[in-house]
N, C-alpha and C positions, 0 to 999 in steps of 0.2 A: 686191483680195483675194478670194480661191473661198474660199467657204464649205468647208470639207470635212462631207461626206454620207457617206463611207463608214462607217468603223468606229463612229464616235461613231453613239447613236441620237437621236433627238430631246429628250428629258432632256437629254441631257449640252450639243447645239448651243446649245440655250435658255440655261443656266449657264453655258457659256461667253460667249454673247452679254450675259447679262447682269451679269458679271466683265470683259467688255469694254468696260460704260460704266460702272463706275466709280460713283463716289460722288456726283460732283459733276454742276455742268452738263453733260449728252452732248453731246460733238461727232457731232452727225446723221452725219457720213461717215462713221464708224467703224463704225458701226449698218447703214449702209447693204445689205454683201453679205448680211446675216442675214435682210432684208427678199425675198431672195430663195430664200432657204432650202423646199423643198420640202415639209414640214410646216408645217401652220398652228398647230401648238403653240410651233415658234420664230416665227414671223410676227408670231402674237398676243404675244405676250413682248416682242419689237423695239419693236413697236407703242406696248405699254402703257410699256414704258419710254423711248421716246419723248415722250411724254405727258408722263407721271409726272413725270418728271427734266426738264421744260422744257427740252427741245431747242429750238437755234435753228432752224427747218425754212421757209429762203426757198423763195418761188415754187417757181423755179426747180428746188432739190432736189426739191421735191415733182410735177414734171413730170416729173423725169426717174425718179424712181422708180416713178411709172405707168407710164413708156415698160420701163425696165430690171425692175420687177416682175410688170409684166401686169395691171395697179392690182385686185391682190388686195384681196379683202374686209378685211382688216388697216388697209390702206389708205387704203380709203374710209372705213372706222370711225375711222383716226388723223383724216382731212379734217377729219371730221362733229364731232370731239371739236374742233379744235382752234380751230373758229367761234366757239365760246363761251368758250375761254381767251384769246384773242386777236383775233380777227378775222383768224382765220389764211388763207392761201390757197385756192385750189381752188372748186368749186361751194358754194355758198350754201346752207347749213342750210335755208333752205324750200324750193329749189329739191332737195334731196336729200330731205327727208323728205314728197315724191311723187315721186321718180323712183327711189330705191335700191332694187334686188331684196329685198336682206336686211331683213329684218324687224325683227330686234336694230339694224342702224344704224338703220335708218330712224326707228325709233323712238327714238335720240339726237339722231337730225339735228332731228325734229319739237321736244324737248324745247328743244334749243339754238338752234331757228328761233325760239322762244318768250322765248326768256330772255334773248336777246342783239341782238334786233329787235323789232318793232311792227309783227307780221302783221295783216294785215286780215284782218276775221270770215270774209269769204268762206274764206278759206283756212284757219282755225280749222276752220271746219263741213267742210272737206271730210277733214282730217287724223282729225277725230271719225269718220269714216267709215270709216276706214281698215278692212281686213279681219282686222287682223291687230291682239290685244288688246296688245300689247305698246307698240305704237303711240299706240294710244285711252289707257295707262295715264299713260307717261311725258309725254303730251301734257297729261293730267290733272292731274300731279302740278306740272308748271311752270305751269299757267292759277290753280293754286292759292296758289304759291308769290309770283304776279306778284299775286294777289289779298290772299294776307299781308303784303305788301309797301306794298300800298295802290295799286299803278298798273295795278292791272287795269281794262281799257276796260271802258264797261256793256255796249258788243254782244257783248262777248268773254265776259260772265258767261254769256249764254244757253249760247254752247256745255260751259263747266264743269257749268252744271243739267243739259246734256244728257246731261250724261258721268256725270253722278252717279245716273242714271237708266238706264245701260249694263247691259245683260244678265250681261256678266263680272262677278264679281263683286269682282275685282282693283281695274279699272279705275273702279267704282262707290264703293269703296273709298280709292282714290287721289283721286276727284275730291272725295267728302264729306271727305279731310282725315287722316282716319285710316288710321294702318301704314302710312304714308311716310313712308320717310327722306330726308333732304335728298340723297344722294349717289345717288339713284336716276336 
C-alpha cells in the first residue's frame, strides 16, 4: 500500500491512519505504509498507535521497518517504549538511553532501562550525567518509583541524592518525589 501524500495534508494522513487501526488489537501491517509517511506528524500518530493499541510488532517487522522506513525517530521512540511493555525487540533500553541522538527517546529509553532491568550504578551515574534535563528527569522519576516500590539498590540511591541535588529544577524536582506523575 503507497501511502498517498498528495492532496490529503498531514491531518487528514494521520486520521486516516488512525481509522485505519481500528478499535481493537492493530494488525502492525496495516500500520506499516503510514510509518513511512513523509511527516512526522503521521509517523508519530503510527507510532503512538502502535503502542497504544498493543500491536503484535515481531523482530522481524521491526527490522524491516528500519530498513523500509530509514529507522526514523518514530521508530526508535516505538523500540525504546516497547522494552518496558514487553521486552519488546530491538536495542536494549540501557543500550539506547547512551547511545540515542534524540533527547525525548533517550530519555524513555533511560527511564525504561530502569524499570524493566537492574542497571548497575555505574551506568545510573553516567545517565545522571546526561547533558540533556530531560534525561536526568525521567531517569529520576523511575529511581524514584523503583525506590516507592521498595527495590531500589542502596548504590542506586546515591545517584537519586544526586539527582535531587540537579541544578534543573525539574529534574530536582522529580527525584525529591514531587509533581510526578506515574505516566511520565
Amino acid at each position: 500500500m503507497q501511502v498517498p501524500t498528495g492532496k490529503q495534508g498531514p491531518l487528514d494522513r494521520a486520521e486516516e491512519a488512525r481509522q485505519a487501526a481500528g478499535h481493537r488489537e492493530v494488525e502492525a501491517a496495516r500500520l506499516v505504509p503510514y510509518l513511512r509517511d513523509p511527516d512526522p506528524l503521521v509517523r508519530g500518530t503510527v507510532a503512538g498507535l502502535l503502542f497504544l493499541r498493543r500491536a503484535t510488532l515481531p523482530e522481524a517487522l521491526l527490522s524491516g521497518l528500519g530498513e523500509a522506513c530509514g529507522d526514523s525517530a518514530e521508530l526508535r521512540l516505538l523500540r525504546a517504549e516497547l522494552v518496558l511493555r514487553d521486552a519488546g525487540p530491538g536495542p536494549g533500553a540501557c543500550e539506547m538511553a547512551e547511545t540515542e541522538p534524540d533527547p525525548a527517546i533517550r530519555s524513555r529509553a533511560a527511564r525504561n532501562c530502569v524499570l524493566a532491568s537492574h542497571p548497575g550504578v555505574e551506568l545510573l551515574r553516567r545517565l545522571a550525567e546526561d547533558r540533556d534535563w530531560q534525561v536526568r528527569t525521567r531517569l529520576a522519576v523511575a529511581l524514584r518509583q523503583r525506590d516507592e516500590r521498595g527495590d531500589l539498590p542502596r548504590d542506586a540511591r546515591e545517584v537519586l541524592d544526586k539527582l535531587g541535588a540537579d541544578p534543573h529544577p525539574t529534574v530536582a524536582t522529580a527525584a525529591a518525589g514531587s509533581g510526578t506523575g506515574r505516566g511520565t
